[in-house]
N, C-alpha and C positions, 0 to 999 in steps of 0.2 A: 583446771580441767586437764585431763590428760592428752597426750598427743595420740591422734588417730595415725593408725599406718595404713597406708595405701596396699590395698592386695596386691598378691605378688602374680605379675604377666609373665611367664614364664614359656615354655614350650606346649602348656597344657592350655596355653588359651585360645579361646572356643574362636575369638577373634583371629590367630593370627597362624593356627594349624586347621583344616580343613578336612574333614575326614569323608573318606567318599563311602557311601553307601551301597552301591550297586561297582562289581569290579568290571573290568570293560575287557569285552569279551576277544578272544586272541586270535588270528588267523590259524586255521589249520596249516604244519608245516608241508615243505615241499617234500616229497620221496627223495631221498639222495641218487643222484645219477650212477648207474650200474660203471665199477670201474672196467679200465678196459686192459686186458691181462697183459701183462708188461711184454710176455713170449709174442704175443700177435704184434705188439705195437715195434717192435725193437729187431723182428726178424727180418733179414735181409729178401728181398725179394731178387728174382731173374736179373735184371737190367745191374743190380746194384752188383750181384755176384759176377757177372761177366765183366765187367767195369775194371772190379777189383783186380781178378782173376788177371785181365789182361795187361794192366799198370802194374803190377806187381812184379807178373814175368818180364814185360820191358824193362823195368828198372834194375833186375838179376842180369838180363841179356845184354844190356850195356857196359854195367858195373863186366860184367867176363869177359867181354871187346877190349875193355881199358887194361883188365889183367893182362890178356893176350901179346896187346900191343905194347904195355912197358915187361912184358917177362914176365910177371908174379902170374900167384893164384891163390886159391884159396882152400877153405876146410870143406870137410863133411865128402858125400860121394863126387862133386864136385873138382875137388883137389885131386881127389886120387884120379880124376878123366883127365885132368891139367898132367898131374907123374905121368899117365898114360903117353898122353899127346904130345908132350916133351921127349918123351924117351921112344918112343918110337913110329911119330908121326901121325897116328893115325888120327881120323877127325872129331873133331873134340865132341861133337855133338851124337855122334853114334854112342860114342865110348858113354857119354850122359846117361843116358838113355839107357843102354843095356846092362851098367852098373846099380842100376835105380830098379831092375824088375825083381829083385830079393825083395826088396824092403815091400812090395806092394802085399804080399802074402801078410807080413806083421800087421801092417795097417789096414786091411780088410778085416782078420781077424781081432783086433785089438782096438783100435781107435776108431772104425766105422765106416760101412761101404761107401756114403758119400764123400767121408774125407778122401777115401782111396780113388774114386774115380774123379773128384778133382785135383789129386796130387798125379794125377799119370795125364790129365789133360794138360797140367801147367809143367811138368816135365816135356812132354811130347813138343808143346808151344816153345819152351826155352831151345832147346835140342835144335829148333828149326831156325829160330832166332838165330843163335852163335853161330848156326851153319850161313844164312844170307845178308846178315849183319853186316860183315866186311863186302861185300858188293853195293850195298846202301851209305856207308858211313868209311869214312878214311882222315886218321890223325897224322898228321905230319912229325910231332913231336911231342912229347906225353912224359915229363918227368917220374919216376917211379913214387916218389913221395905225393904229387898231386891223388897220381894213382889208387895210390894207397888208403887214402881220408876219402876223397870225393866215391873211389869204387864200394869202398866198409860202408858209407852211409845210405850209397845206392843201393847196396845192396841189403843193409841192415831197414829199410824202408820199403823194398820192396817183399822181404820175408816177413815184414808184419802187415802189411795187405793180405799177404795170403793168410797168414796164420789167421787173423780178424775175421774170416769169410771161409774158416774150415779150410784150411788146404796147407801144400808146403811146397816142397820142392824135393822130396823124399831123403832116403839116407838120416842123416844124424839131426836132422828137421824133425823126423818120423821121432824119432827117442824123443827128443829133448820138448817137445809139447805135451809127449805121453807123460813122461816124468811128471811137469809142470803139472798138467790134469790130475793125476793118480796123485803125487807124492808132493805137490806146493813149492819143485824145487823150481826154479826161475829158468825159464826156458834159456834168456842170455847165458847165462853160468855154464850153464851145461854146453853150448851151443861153441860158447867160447873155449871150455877146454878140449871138446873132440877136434872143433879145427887147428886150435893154436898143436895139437899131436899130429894131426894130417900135415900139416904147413912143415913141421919140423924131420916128417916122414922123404920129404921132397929133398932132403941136403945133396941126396946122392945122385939126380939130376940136376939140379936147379942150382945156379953160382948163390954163396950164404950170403952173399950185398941182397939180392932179391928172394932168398926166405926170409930175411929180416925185413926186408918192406912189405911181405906179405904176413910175417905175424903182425904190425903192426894195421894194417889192414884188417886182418880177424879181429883182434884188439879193438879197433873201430867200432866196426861189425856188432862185437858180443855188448860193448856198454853199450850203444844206442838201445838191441835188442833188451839189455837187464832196465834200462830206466824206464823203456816205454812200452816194455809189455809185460803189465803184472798180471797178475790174477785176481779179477773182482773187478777189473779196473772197466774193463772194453764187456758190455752187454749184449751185443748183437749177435744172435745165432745167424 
């Protein structure tokens, strides 16, 4: 007799695959939540612009306490209020001020009324700082080197508050963000060779031991500016 072979159980057996006859019915899905526009959720509000606005200019208004008190100074319309100040006394905070009211016409007509009238409140604000500053705050001794690093990042710290929150400090502020906007060139770059030109503009008042501590101060200044303010980088209007 021959051998019988046992059927073959494979995947097709009735036993050990189950096949469903009715499919089981699916919950309707949910509506996806309406997203919420990045402009609304990312733009600065009152409290947050005033904040800025005002830690920004304190951090400029000390950093030019520290230049004052060790001799340096620095780039953009700023420098040339320090050439001013240096050479023939007057107050450094006027000369701020009245050298800063050109640039308001570019920046009204080119980069936008609100930048403009918050670059002339945080000029106005600094102007008044440098002027009461020294009746508030008094260094006994202030090497020109300390100067130099701790004032460039005060002050490269305080230009990026504002710049983040629409504003500046006018003058070569005003170009070098426009650039950056218009043309992707790096506001530090730019920022860095108008001052490092201003700083070298001062030889003819200012002893060169202390243009050299203030180019190195712009120096400062412009890398902190080039590494931490790109473009794409900071989203908040």
């Amino acid at each position: 007799m021959g051998t019988v072979k046992a059927p073959n159980r494979g995947l097709c057996d009735d036993r050990s695959v189950i096949t469903p006859t009715m499919s089981t019915p699916s919950l309707p899905a949910a509506a996806p939540a309406a997203p919420v526009p990045a402009t609304a959720s990312l733009r600065h509000g009152l409290f947050e612009d005033v904040q800025a606005l005002f830690t920004g200019t304190l951090f400029v208004g000390i950093a030019m306490m520290m230049f004052a008190q060790a001799g340096l100074l620095t780039g953009s319309t700023a420098g040339l209020a320090f050439v001013l100040h240096y050479a023939t006394g007057w107050p450094f905070g006027l000369v701020f001020f009245a050298i800063n009211i050109p640039f308001y016409w570019f920046a009204w007509t080119r980069v936008g009324r609100t930048f403009t009238v918050k670059t002339f409140i945080c000029v106005g604000a600094l102007s008044l700082i440098t002027e009461m500053g020294p009746r508030l705050i008094h260094i006994d001794y202030l090497h020109p080197a300390f100067a130099a690093i701790a004032g460039g990042l005060l002050m490269g710290s305080g230009l990026l508050f504002l710049a983040r929150h629409r504003s500046s400090l006018g003058g070569a502020t005003i170009a070098s963000l426009y650039l950056q906007d218009r043309y992707g060139i790096r506001a530090g770059k730019v920022q860095m060779a108008i001052d490092c030109c201003v700083v070298l503009l001062a030889l003819w008042v200012v002893p060169f031991e202390r243009v050299a501590w203030s180019v190195l101060a712009a120096v400062v200044m412009g890398v902190f500016l080039a590494v931490s303010h790109r473009p794409g980088r900071y989203a908040g209007q």
